[in-house]
N, C-alpha and C positions, 0 to 999 in steps of 0.2 A: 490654712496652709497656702502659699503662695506659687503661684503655676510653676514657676521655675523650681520649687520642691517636689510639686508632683512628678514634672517630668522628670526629674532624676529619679526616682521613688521608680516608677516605672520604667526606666531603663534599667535600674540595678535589680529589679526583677525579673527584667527577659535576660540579664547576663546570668543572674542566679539559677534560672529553667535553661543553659544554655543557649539561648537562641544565639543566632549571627549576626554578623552583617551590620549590627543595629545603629540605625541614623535617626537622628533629632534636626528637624529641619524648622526654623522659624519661616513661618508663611503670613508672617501678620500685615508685611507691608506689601502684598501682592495678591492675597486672598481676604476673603470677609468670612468663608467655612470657620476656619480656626487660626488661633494664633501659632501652634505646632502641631507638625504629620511627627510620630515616629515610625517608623520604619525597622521591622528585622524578618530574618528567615530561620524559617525550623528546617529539622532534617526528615519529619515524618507528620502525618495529621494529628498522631497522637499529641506528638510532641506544641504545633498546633493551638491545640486543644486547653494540654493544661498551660499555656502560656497567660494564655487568654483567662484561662479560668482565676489562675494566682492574682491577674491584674486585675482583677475583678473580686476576689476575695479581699485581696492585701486593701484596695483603695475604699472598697465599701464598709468595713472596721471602721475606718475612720470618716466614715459619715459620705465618701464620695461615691457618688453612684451614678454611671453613665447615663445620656441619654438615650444610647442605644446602642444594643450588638447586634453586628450582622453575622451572619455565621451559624455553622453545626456541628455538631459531635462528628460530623465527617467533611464539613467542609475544608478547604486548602487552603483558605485565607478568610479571618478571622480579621472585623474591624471592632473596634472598642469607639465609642462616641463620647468625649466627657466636654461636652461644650467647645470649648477653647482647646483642646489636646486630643485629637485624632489617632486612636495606634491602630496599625495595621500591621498581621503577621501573616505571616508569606508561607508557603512551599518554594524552597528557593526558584524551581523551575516557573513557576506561574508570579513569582517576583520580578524576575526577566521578561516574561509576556507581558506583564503591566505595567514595567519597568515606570512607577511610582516616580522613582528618583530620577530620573528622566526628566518628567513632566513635571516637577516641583524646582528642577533645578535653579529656580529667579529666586527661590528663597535662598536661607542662611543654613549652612551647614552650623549646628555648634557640636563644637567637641566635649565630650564627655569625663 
């Protein structure tokens, strides 16, 4: 599957668990981390939680499997590591404190 699948793949999964907000940022020609951050906000940990967990059920099916999650069953922000595609999900309020999109802003917005 080709990254620009995945990241749609995992955007139509945090619109499916509702998340917010959610942004797909290319950082390849300004970072070496990865070539896309995404970006969304939950409204609760739970919420959270099973975001994180779908994206990680739905991509591991098919063979993709992070290099690492940071995070907990009670954590407020949940990162996904899959090489090249970054997600990170938010509690909107600690989204604002780390204001992410901020700091990434020399990448590319793409639209969804």
């Amino acid at each position: 599957m080709e990254l620009k699948e995945i990241v749609k793949k995992i955007y139509n999964i945090i619109e499916e668990k509702k998340g917010e907000d959610i942004k797909v940022i290319d950082i390849a020609k300004v970072s070496t981390i990865a070539d896309y951050f995404i970006i969304a906000s939950a409204n609760n940990i739970n919420q959270v939680q099973a975001i994180s967990d779908e994206i990680d059920f739905i991509l591991g099916k098919e063979g993709i499997m992070p290099k690492a999650i940071e995070g907990n069953k009670n954590a407020s922000w949940m990162l996904l590591d899959y090489n090249d595609i970054v997600v990170h999900i938010f509690l909107r309020e600690d989204r604002a404190f780390y204001d992410l999109d901020r700091i990434w802003r020399d990448g590319k917005e793409i639209e969804m």
